[in-house]
Z-matrix of the N, CA and C atoms (Angstrom, degrees):
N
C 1 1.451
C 2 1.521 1 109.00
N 3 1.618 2 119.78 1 136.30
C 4 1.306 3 104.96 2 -169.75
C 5 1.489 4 99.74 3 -104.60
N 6 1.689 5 134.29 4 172.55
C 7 1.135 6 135.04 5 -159.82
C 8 1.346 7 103.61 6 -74.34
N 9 0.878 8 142.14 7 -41.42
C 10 1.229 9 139.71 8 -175.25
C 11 1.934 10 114.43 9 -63.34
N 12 1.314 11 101.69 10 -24.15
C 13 1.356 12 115.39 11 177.97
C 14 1.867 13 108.27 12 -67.81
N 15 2.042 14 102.69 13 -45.82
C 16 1.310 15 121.43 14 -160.37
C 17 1.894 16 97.94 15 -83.98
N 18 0.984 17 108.00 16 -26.08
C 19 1.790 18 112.33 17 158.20
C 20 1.329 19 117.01 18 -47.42
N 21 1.600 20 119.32 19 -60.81
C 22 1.231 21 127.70 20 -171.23
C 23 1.414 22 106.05 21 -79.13
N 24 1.136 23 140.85 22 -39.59
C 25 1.640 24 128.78 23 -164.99
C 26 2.185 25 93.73 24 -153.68
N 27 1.223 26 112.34 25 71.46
C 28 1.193 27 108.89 26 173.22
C 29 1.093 28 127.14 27 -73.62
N 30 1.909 29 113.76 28 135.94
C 31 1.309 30 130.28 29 -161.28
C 32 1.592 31 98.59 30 -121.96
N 33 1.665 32 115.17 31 170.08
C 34 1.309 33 117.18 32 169.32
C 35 1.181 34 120.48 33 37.01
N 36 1.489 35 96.47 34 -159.04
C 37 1.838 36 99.63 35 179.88
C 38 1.292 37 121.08 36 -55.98
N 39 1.101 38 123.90 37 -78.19
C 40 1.445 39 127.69 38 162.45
C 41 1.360 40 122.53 39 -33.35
N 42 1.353 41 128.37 40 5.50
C 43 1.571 42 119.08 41 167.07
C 44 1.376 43 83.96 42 -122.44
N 45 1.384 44 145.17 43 -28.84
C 46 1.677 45 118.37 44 168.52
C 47 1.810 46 118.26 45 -59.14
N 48 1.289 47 99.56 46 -32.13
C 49 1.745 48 104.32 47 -176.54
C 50 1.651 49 88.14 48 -68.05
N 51 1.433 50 126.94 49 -59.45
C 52 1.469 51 117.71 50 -158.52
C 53 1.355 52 110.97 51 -46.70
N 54 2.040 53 117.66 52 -49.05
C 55 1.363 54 131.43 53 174.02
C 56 1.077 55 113.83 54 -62.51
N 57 1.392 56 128.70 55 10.96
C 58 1.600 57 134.95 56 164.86
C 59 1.690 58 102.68 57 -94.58
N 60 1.416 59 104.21 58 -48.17
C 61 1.319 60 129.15 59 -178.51
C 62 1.925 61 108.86 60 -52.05
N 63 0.982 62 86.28 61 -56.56
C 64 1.699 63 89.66 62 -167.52
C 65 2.029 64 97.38 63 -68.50
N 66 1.169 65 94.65 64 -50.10
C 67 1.758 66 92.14 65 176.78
C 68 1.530 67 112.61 66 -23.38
N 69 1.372 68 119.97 67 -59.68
C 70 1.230 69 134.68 68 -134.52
C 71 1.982 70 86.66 69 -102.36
N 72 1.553 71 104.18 70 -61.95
C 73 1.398 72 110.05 71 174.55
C 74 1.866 73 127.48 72 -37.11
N 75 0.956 74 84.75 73 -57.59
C 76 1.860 75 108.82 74 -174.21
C 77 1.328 76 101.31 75 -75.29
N 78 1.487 77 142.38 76 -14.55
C 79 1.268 78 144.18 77 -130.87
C 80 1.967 79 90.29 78 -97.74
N 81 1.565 80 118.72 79 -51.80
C 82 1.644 81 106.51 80 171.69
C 83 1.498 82 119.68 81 -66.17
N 84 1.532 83 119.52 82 -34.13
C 85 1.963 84 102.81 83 173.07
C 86 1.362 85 106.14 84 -80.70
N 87 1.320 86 136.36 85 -10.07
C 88 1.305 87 131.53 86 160.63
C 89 1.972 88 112.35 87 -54.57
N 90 1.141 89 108.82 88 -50.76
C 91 0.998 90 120.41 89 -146.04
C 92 1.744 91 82.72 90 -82.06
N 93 1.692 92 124.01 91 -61.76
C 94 0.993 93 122.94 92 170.98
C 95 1.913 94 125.28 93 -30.84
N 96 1.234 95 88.66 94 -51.95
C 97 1.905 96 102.97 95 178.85
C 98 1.469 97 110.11 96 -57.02
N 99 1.421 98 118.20 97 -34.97
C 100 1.808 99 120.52 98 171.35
C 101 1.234 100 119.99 99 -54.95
N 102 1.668 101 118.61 100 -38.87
C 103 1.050 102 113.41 101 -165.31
C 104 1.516 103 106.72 102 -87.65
N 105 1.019 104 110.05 103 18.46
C 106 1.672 105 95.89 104 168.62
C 107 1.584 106 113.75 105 -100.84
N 108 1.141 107 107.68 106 6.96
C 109 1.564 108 123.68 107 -173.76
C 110 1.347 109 118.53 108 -127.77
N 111 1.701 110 108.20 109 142.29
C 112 1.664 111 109.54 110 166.75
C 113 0.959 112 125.35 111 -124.69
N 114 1.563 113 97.89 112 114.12
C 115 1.911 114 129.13 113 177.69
C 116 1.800 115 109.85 114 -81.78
N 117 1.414 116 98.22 115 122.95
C 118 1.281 117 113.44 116 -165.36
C 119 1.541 118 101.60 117 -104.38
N 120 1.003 119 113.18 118 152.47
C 121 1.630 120 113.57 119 -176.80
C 122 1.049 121 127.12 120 -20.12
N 123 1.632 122 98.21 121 -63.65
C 124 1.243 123 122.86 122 -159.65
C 125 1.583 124 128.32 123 -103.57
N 126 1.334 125 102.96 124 16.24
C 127 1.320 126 147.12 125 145.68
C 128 1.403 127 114.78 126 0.74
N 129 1.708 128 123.98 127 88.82
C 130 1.768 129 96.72 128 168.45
C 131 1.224 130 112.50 129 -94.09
N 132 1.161 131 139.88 130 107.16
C 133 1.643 132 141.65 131 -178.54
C 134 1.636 133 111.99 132 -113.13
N 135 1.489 134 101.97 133 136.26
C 136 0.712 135 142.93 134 145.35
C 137 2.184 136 144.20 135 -53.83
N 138 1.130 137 119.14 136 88.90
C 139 1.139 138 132.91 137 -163.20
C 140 2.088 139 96.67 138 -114.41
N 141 1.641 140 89.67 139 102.41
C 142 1.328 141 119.69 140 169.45
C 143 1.625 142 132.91 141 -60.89
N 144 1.345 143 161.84 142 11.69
C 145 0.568 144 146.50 143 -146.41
C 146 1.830 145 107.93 144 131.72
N 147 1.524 146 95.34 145 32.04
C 148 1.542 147 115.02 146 -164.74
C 149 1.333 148 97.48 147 -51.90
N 150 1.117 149 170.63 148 -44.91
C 151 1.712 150 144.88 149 -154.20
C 152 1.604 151 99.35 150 61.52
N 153 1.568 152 88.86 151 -135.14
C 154 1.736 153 101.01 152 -163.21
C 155 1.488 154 115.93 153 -70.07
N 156 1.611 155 125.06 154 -19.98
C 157 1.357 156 123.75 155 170.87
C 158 1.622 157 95.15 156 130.57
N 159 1.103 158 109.77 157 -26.19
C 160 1.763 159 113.68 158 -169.50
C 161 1.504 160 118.41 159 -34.75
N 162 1.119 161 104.04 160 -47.79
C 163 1.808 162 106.66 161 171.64
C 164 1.204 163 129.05 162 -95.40
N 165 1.527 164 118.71 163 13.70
C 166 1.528 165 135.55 164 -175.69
C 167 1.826 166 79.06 165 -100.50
N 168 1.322 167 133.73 166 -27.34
C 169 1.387 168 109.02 167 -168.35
C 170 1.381 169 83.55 168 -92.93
N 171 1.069 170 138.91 169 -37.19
C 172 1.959 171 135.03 170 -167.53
C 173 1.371 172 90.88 171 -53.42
N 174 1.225 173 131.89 172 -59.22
C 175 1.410 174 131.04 173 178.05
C 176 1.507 175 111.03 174 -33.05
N 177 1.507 176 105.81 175 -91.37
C 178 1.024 177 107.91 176 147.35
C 179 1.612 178 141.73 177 41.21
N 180 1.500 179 88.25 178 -95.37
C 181 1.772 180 95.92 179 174.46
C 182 0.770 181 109.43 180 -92.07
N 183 1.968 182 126.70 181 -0.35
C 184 1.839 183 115.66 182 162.77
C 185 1.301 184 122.13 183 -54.11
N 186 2.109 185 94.57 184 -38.39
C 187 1.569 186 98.80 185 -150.32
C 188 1.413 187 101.92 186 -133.04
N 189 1.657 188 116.51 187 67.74
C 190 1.338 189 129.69 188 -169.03
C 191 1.571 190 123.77 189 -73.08
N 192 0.965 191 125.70 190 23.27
C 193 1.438 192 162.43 191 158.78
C 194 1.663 193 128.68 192 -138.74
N 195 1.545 194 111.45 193 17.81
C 196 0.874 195 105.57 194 153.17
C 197 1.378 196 138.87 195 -114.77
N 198 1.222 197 138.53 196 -109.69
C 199 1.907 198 123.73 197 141.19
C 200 1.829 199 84.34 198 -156.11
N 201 1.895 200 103.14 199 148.40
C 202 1.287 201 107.04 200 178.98
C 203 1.522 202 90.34 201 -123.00
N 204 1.631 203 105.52 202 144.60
C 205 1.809 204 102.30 203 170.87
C 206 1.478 205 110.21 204 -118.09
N 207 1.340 206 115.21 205 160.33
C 208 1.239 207 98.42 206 -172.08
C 209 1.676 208 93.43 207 -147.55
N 210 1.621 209 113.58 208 141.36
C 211 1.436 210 135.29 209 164.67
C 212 1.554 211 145.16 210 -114.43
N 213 1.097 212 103.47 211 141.35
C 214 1.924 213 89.09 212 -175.89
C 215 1.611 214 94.97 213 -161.40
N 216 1.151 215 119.20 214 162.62
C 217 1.181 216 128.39 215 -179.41
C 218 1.590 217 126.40 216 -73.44
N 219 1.468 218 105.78 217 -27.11
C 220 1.263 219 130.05 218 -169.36
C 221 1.121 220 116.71 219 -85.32
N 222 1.068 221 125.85 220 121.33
C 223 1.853 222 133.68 221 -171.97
C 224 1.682 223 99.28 222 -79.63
N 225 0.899 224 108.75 223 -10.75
C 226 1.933 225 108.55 224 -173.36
C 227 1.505 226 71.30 225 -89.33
N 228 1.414 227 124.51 226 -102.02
C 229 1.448 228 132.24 227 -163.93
C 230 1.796 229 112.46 228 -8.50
N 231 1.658 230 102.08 229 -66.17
C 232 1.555 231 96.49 230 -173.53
C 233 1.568 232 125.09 231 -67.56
N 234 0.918 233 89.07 232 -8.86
C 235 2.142 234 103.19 233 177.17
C 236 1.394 235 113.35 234 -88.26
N 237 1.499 236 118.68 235 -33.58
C 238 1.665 237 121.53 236 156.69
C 239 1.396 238 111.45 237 -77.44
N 240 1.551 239 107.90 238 -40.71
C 241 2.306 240 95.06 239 177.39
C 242 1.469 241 86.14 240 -52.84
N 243 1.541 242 141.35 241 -78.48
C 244 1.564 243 129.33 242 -158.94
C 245 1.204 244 119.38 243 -26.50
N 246 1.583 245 91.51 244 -62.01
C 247 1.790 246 95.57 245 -168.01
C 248 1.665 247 120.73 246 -72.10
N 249 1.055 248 116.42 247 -4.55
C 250 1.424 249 138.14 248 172.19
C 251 1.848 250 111.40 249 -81.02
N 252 1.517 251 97.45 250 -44.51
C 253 1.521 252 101.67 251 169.79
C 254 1.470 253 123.46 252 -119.90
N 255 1.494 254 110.27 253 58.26
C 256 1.149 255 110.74 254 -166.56
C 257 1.356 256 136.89 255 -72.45
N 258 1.682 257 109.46 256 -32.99
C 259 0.939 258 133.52 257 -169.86
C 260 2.238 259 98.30 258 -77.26
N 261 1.340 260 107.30 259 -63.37
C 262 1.630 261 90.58 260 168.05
C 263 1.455 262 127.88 261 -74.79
N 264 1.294 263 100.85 262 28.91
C 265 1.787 264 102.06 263 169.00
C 266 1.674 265 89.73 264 -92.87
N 267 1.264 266 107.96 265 -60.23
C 268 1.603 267 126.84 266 -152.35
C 269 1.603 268 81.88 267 -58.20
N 270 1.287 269 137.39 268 -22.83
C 271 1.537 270 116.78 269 -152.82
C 272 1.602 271 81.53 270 -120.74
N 273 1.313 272 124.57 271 11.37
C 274 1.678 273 114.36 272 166.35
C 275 1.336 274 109.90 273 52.29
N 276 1.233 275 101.18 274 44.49
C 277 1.637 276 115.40 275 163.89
C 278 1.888 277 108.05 276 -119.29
N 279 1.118 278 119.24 277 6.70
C 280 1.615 279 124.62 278 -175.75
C 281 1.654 280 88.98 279 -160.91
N 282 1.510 281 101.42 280 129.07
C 283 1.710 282 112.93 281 156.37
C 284 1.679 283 99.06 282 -125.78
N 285 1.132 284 93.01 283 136.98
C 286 2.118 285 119.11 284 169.09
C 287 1.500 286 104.06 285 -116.94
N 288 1.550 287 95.43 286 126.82
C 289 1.239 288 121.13 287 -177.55
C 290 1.644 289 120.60 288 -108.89
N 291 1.249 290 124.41 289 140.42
C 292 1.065 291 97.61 290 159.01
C 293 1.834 292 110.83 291 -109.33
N 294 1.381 293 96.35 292 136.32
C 295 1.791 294 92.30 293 173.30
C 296 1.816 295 93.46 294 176.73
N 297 1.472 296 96.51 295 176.21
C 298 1.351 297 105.73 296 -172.08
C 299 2.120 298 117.02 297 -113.67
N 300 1.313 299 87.61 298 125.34
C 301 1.519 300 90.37 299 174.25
C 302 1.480 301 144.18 300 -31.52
N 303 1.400 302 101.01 301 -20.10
C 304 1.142 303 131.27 302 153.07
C 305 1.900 304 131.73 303 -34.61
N 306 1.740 305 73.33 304 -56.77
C 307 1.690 306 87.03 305 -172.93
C 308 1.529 307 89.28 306 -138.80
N 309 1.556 308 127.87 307 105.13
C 310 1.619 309 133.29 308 -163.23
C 311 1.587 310 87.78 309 -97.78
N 312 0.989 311 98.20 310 120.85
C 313 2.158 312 110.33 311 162.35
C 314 1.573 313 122.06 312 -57.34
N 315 1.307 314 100.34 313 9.73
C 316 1.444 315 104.40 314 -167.65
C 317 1.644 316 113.07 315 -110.68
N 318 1.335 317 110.78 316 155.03
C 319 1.797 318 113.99 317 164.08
C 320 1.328 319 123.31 318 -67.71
N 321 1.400 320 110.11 319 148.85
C 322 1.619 321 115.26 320 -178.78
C 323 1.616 322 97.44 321 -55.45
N 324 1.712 323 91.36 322 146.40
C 325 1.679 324 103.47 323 172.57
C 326 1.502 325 136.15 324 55.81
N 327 2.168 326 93.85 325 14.31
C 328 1.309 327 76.88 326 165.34
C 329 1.476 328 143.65 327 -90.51
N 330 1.406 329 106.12 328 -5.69
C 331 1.932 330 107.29 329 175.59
C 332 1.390 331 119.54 330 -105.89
N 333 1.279 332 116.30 331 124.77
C 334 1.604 333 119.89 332 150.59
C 335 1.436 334 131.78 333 -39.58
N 336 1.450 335 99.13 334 -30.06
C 337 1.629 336 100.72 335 155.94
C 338 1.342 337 127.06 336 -143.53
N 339 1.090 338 120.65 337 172.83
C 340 1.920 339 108.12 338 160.60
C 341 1.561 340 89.70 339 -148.56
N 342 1.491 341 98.74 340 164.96
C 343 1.481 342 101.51 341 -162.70
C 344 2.163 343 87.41 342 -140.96
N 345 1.640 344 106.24 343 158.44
C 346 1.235 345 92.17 344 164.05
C 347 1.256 346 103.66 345 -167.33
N 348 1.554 347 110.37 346 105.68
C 349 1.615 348 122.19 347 178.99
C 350 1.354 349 115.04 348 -64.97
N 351 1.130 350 134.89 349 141.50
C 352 1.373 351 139.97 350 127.90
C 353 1.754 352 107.39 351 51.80
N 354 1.767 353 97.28 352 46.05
C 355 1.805 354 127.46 353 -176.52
C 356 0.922 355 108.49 354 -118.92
N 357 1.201 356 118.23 355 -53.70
C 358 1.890 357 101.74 356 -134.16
C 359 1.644 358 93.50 357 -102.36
N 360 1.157 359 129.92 358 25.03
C 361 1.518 360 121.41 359 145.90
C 362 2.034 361 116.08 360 -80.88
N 363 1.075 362 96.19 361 -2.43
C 364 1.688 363 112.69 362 179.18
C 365 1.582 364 90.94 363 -90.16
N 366 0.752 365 112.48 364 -42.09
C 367 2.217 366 106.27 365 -164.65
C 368 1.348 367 113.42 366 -62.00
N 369 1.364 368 94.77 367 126.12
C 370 1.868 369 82.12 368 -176.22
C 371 1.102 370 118.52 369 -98.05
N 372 1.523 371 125.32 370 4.82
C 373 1.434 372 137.98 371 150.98
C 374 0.876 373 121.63 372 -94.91
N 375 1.608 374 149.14 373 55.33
C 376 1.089 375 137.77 374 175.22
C 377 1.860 376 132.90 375 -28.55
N 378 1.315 377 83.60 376 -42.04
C 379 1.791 378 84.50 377 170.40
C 380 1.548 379 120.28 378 -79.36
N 381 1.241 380 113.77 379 -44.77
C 382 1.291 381 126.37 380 167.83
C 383 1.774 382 106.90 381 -35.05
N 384 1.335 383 99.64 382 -68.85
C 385 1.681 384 113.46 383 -175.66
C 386 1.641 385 98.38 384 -51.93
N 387 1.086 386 128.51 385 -40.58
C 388 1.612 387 121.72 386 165.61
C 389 1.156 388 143.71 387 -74.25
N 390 1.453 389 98.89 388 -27.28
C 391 1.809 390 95.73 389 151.74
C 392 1.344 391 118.46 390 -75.25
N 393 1.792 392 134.45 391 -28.96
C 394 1.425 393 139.16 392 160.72
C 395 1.450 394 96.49 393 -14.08
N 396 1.792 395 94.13 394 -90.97
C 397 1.467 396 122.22 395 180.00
C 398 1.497 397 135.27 396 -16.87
N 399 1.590 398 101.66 397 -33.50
C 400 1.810 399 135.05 398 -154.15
C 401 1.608 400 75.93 399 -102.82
N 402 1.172 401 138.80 400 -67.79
C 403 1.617 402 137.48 401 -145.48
C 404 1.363 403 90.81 402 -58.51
N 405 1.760 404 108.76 403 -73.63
C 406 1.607 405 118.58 404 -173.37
C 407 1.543 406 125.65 405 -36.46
N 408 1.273 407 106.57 406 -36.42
C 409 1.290 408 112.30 407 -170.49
C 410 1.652 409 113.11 408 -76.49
N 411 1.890 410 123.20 409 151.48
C 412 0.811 411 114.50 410 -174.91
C 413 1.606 412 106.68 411 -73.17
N 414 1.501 413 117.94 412 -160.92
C 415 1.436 414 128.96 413 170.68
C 416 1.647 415 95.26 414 -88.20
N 417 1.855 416 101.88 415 122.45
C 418 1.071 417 84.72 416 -175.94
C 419 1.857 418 136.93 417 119.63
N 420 1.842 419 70.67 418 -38.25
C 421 1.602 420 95.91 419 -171.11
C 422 1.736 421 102.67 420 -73.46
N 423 1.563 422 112.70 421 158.78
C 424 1.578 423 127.61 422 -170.66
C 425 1.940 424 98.12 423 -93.67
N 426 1.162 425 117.98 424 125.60
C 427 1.809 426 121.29 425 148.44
C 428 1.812 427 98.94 426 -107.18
N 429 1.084 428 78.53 427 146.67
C 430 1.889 429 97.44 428 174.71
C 431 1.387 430 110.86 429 -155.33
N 432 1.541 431 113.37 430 114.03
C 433 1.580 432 119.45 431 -175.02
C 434 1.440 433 89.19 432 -102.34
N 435 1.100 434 109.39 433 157.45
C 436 1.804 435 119.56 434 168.05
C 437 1.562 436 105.42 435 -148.20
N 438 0.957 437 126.25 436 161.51
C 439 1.676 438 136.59 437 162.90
C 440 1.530 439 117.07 438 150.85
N 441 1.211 440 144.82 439 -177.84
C 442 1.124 441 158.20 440 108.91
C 443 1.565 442 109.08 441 50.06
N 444 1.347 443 127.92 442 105.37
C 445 1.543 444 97.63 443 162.98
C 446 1.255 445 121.96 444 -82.26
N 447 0.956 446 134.69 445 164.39
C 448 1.519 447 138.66 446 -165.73
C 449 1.443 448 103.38 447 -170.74
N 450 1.443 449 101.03 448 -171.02
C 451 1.339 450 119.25 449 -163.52
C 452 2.168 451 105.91 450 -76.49
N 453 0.728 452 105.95 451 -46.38
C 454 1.229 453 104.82 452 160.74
C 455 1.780 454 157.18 453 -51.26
N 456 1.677 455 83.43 454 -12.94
C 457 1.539 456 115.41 455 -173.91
C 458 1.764 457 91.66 456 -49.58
N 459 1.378 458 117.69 457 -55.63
C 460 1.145 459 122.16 458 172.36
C 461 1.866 460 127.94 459 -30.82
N 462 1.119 461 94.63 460 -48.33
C 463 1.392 462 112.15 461 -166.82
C 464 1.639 463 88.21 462 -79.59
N 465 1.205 464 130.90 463 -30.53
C 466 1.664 465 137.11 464 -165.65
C 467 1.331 466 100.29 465 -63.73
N 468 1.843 467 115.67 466 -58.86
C 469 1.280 468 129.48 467 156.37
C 470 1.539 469 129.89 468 -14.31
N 471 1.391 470 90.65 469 -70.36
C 472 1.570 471 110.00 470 -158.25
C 473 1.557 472 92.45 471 -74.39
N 474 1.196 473 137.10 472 -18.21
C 475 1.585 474 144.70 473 -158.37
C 476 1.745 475 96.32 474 -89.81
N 477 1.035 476 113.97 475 -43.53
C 478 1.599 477 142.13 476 -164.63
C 479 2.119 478 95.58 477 -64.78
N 480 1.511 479 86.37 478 -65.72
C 481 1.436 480 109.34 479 171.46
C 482 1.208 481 131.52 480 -50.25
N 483 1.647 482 117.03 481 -45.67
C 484 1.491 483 125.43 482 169.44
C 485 1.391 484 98.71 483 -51.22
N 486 1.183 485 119.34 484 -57.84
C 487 1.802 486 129.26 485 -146.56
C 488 1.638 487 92.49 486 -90.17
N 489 1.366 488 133.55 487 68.64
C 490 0.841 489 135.91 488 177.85
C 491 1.766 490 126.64 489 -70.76
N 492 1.312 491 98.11 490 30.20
C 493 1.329 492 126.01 491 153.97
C 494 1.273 493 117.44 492 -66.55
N 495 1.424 494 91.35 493 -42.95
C 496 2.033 495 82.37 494 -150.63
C 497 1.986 496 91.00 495 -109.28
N 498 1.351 497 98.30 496 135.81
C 499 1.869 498 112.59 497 -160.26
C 500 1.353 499 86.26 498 -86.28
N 501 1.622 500 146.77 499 126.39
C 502 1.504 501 140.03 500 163.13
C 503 1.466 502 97.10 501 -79.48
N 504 1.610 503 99.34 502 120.74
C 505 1.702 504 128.61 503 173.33
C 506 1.671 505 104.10 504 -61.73
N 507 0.997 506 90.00 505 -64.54
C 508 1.696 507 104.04 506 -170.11
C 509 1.495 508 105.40 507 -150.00
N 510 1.878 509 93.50 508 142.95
C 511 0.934 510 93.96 509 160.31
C 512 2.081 511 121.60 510 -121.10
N 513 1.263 512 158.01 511 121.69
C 514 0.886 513 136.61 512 -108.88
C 515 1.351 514 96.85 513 -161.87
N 516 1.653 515 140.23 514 127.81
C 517 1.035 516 161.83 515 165.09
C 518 1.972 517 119.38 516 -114.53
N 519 1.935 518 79.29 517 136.59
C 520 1.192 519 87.20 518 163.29
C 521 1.459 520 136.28 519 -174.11
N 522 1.133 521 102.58 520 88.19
C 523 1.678 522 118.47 521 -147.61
C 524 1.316 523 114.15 522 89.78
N 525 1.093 524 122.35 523 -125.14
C 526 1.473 525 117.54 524 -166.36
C 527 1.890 526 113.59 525 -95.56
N 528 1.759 527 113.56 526 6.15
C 529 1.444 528 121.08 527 -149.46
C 530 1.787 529 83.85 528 -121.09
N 531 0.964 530 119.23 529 145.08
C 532 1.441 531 136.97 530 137.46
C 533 1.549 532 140.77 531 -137.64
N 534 1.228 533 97.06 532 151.47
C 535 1.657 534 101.71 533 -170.77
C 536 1.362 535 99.58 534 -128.32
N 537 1.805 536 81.10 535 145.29
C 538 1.822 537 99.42 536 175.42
C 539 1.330 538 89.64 537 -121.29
N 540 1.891 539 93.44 538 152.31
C 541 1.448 540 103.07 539 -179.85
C 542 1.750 541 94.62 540 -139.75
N 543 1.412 542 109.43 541 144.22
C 544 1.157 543 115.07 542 176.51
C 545 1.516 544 127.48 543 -170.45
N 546 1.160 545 128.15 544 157.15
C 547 1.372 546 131.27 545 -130.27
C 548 1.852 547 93.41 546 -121.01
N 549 1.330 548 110.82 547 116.39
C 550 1.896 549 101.30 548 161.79
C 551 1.546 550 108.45 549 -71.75
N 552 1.275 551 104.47 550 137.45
C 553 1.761 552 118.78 551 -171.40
C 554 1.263 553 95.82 552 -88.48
């Protein structure tokens, strides 16, 4: 498996070191991408494409009366988000899933937010993964992608745009990372 493969859907050893990797890596545009948003206590959010768990706890201590869930495809990934957030799993304040954005396990309208770091250049449906996102979310409710710009930023756009549901809040640069933020109508 080559690294770029163990980024997108990490397996075995080498996708637990990467989900160590991304924790620590991803951990300042994570942190940057929050602050363009306000997480209210009681907050049910949603964390897309969670990796090691690192920003399911940032959530977390935003919204300490609320519950954050978090998904990814990767059985390495969802076994480090747990063990990373162990203590509000056990107290049923955080559930980790494994499944794909594609097809969300969840009921219409249940989160106020969903969030998705340094993912959705992995999705190979981009629109698909945005109507997921669009169903789950309440009326109202916040998505905010952040990561990397790349070649796709475009396609992030135009995805945003089709689904003319969801109003883009902001859009926000800084250095090589940008975040979109935007609101389901």
């Amino acid at each position: 498996m080559s690294f770029f493969q163990n980024t997108c859907k990490p397996k075995g050893l080498g996708g637990s070191l990467m989900v160590n990797m991304m924790n620590i890596g991803h951990s300042p545009m994570a942190e940057w991408g929050l602050k363009h948003i306000k997480i209210n206590k009681n907050d049910i959010s949603l964390d897309v494409g969670c990796g090691g768990g690192a920003n399911i706890k940032k959530l977390l201590e935003k919204s300490p009366k609320g519950k954050v869930f978090g998904i990814d495809y990767s059985e390495v990934s969802v076994r480090k988000s747990k063990k990373v957030n162990k203590f509000a799993v056990e107290r049923k304040h955080c559930e980790i899933l494994q499944g794909n954005v594609q097809e969300l396990p969840f009921a219409n309208e249940t989160f106020d937010l969903a969030t998705a770091f340094e993912t959705i250049y992995f999705w190979s449906d981009i629109d698909q993964s945005f109507s997921q996102i669009y169903r789950v979310l309440k009326k109202g409710g916040i998505f905010i992608t952040s990561g990397i710009i790349n070649m796709k930023e475009e396609a992030v756009k135009e995805a945003f745009a089709a689904n003319s549901a969801f109003e883009i809040i902001e859009v926000t640069y800084q250095g090589e990372w940008v975040s979109i933020t935007a609101r389901k109508k």
